[in-house]
N, C-alpha and C positions, 0 to 999 in steps of 0.2 A: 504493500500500500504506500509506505512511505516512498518508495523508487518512482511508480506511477504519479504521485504528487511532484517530484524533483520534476520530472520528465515533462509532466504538465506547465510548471513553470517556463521552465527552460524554452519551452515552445512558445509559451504566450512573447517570452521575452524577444524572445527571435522575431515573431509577426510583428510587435513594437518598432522592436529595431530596422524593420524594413517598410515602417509606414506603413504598414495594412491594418485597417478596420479590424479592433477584438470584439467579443461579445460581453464584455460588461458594459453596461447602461451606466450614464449619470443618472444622480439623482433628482439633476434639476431638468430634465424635459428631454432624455433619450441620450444615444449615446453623441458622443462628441463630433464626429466626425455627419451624422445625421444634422445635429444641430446648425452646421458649416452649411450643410447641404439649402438648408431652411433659411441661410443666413444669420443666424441664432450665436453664431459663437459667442458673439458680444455685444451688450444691446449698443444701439445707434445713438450717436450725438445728439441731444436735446437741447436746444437754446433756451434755458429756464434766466438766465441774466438778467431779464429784465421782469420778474415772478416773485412772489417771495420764498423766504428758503422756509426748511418742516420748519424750527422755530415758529417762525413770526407765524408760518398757518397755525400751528396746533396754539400757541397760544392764542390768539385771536377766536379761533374756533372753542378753544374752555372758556373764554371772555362770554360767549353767546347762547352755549348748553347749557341749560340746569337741569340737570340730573333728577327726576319727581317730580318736577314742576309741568302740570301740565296747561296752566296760562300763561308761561313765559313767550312760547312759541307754538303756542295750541297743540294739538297730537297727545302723544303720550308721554313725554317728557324722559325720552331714551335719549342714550349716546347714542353718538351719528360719527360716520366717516367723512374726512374732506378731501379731496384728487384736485390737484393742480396738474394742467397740461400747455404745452407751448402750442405755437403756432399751427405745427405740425401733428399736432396729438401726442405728442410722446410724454408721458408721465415726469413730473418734473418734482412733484412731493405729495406724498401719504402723510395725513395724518389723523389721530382719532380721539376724542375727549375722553373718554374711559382708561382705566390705569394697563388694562392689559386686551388684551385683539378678541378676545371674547366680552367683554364686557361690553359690547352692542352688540347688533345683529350680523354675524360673521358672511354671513351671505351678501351684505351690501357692501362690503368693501368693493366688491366689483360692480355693484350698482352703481356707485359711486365713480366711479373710474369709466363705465359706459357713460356716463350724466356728462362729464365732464370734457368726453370727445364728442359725443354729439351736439352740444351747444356749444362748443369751437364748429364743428365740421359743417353747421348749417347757419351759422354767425357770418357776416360780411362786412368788411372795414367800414361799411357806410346804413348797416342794418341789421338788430339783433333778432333773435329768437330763441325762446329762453325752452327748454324741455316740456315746461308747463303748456308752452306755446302752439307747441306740436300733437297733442293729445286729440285734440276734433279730429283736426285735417287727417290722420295716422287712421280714423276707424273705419269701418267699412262702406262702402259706396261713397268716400269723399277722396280728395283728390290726392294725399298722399297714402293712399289702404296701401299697408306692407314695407311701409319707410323701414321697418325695423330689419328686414331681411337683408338691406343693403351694403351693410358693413358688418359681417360677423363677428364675435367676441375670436378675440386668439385663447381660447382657454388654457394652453399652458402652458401661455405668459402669466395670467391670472394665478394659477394655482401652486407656482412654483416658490420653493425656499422654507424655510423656516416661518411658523403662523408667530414667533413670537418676535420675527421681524417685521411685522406685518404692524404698519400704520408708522414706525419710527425712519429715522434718517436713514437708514440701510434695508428699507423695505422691497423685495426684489420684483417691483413692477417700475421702480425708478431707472428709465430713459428707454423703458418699452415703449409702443405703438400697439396699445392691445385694443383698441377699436370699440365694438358694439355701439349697439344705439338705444337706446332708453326712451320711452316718451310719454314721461308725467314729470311731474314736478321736482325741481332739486338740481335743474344745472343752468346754465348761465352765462354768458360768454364774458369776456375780459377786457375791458379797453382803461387806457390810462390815461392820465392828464390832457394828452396831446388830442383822445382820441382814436389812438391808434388799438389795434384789438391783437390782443396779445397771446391769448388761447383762451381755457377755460375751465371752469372751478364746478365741480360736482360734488352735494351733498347728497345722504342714505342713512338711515336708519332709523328713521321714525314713518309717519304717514307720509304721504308725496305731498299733499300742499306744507307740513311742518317743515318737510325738505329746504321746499323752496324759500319760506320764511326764513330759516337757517341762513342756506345760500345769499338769500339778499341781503340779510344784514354783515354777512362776513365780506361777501364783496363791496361794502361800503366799508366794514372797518381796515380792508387791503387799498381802498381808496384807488379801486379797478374799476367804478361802475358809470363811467363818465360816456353813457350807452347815446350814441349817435339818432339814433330811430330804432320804432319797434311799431308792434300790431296794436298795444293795448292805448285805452284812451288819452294815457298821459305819453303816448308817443316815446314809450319805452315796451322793455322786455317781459312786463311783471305779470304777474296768472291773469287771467279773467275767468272768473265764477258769473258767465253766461248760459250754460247748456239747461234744455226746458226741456217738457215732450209737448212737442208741437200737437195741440188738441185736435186738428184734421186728420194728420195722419199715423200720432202714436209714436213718431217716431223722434228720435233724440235732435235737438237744432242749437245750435250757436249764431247768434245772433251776428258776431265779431268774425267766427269762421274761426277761431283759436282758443273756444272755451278749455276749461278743467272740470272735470269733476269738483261739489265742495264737499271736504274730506269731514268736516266740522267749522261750527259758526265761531269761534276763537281765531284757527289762523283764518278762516277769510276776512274778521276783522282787522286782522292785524295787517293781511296784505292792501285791504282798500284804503288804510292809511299811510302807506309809503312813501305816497307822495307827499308827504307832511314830515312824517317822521324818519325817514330816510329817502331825499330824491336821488333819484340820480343827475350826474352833471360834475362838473370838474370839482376837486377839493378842493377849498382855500386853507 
């Protein structure tokens, strides 16, 4: 047995040494030479430079959750995740109000991380649309039925590394391209002082309008939300709580063509006052 093991070695060693593919797998999403194959070796360049770094997110995002409270931010009063992405969608910071990657809902880390590319990926330097935004248009017989199909999740990018690097500085979804699309409330797009729209910021793990509520107050405390145009009536990005059932025919209608569901009468108050208590528009 022992000789058979040397012998097994010596062979691996050999195959190594002549660049040929072994059959042990990494642990982080196949074997190596696969991952080359995928382009996977190493994630790609991010231009977060001009984003905030995890610090200033995660603080800013425990500035905004309270943990039990559930009139702070309407919903349930859960920790929630936050995904920063650049221009390009690539993942630029995780982070998460609760002490450890379970203490919210483990599942919306990637909700969050979808929220965050799709309102960059349907965002334009001259026009936002917030996740919220996209919830009518996305449903059936309306004009974007199936948006979600169009950019699939990379799931493992999503699933890879260690959970208890998940949401801190060394979280391994940072300078991915993991894609997905989401479309309820909780993302946002990003623009700064200038105007310029930089990527964008996805919250998770409470109800989707709490989401959003979330979302908007963090991108005013990153002082990102100087939003150009949008669909809703203050000619920004924010939900609108329009959708009725049209008494003729039964069936669901938005008034605006970019209603949300309302989740509860808490955050829908809190979002019909944002134009008071957080507009958007340049900081001074």
């Amino acid at each position: 047995m022992i000789i058979r093991i040397r012998a097994l070695a010596r062979a691996l060693a050999l195959l190594v040494s002549a660049g040929l593919p072994t059959v042990v797998a990494a642990q982080d999403g196949g074997r190596p030479e696969e991952r080359v194959s995928r382009g996977e070796a190493s994630a790609p360049a991010a231009d977060c430079s001009a984003l905030p770094d995890h610090g200033t997110l995660a603080s800013a995002l425990g500035d905004i959750v309270k943990p039990g409270n559930s009139t702070a931010n309407g919903g349930l009063g859960n920790h929630m995740w936050a995904v920063l992405v650049d221009r390009s969608g690539a993942v630029c910071a995780v982070a998460r109000s609760g002490q450890s990657y379970d203490a919210q809902w483990i599942g919306s880390r990637a909700i969050a991380a979808k929220k965050a590319f799709t309102a960059n990926a349907f965002s334009l330097p001259n026009f936002a649309l917030s996740t919220a935004n996209l919830y009518f248009p996305s449903q059936p017989g309306n004009s974007l039925y199936a948006l979600e199909t169009g950019n699939p999740l990379v799931e493992e990018r999503v699933y890879r590394g260690p959970p208890g690097a998940w949401g801190t500085p060394s979280d391994p979804l940072i300078g991915w391209r993991v894609g997905g699309t989401t479309l309820f409330g909780g993302g946002l797009a990003l623009y700064d002082g200038e105007g310029r729209i930089l990527g964008g910021l996805g919250l998770s793990g409470d109800k989707s309008c709490t989401d959003h509520v979330v979302a908007w107050k963090l991108r005013s405390a990153l002082a990102l939300d100087n939003v150009p145009m949008g669909v809703s009536p203050q000619n920004n990005d924010n939900i609108i709580h329009d959708i009725i059932v049209d008494p003729a025919s039964g069936r669901l209608t938005s008034a605006s063509g970019y209603g949300h569901p309302v989740c509860g009468p808490r955050a829908e108050e809190i979002a019909e006052q944002f134009s008071k208590t957080y507009p958007t528009g340049p900081k001074r």
